[in-house]
C-alpha positions as a printed Julia matrix, in Angstrom:
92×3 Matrix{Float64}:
  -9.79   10.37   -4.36
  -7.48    7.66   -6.09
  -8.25    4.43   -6.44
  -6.77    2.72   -4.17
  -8.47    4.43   -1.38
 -11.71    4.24   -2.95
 -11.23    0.55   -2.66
 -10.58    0.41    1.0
 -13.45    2.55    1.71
 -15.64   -0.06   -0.53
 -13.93   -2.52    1.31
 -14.64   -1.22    4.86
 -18.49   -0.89    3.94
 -18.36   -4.58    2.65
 -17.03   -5.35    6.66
 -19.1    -3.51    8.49
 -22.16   -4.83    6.38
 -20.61   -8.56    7.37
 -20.66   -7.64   10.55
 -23.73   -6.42   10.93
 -25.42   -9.43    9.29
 -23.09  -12.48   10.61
 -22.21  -14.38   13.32
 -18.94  -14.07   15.34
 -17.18  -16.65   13.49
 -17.52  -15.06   10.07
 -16.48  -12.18   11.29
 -13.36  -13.53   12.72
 -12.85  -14.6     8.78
 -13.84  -11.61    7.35
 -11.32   -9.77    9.71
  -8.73  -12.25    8.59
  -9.48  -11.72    5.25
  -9.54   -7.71    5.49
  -5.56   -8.24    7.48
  -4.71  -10.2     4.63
  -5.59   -7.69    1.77
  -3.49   -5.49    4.06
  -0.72   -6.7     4.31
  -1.08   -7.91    0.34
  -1.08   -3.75   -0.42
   2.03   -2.77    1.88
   3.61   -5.82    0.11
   2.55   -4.37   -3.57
   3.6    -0.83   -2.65
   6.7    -1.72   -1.09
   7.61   -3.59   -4.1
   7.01   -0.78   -6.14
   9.08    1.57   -4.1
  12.03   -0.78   -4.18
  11.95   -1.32   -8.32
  11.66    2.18   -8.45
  14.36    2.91   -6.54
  16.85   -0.52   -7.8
  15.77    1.34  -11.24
  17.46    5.13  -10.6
  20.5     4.19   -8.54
  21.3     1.84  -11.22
  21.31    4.64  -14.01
  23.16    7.01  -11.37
  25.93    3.99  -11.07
  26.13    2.76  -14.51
  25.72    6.5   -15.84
  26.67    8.76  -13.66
  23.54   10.74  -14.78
  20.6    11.77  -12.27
  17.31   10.92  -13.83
  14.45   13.49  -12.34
  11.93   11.27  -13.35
  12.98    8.33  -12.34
  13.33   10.41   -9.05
  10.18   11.82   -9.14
   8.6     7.73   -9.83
  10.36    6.21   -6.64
   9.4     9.51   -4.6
   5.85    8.62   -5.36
   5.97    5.27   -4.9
   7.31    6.05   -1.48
   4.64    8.35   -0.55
   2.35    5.86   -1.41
   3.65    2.8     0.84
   3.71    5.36    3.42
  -0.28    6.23    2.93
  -0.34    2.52    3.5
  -2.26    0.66    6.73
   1.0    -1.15    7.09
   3.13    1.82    7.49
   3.99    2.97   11.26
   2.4     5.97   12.58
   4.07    8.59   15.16
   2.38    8.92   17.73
   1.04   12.29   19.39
């Protein structure tokens, strides 16, 4: 399990402990909070996909070269903003 989903399952016990053990209104802020750090990690991960990307089309335009592992780094950073809570599901 990588990190980053270790952390969101951490985080989800920390919210459903606050809810257990608070009243409505800290909840509301503890949702607010949990939307936030959301929306903070589709922002981080869609920043990464975008340097990643900026970073290989500018070596295929300035070089003319294809660079696999630069590639490889913005296909993985695209994977991961798609794992994202932010990211749109299909519907079945």
């Amino acid at each position: 399990m990588d990190s980053s989903r270790t952390l969101w399952a951490d985080r989800e016990w920390q919210m459903w402990l606050l809810e257990q053990s608070r009243s409505g209104s800290s909840v509301a802020a503890a949702q607010r909070r949990a939307s936030q750090w959301k929306e903070q990690q589709f922002r981080v991960k869609a920043r990464e996909f975008v340097e990643a990307w900026t970073e290989m089309a500018n070596e295929f335009n300035n070089k003319g070269a294809f660079n696999v592992k630069k590639a490889r780094k913005a296909s993985k950073a695209f994977h991961e903003l798609e794992r994202t809570e932010g990211w749109p599901r299909q519907r079945e």
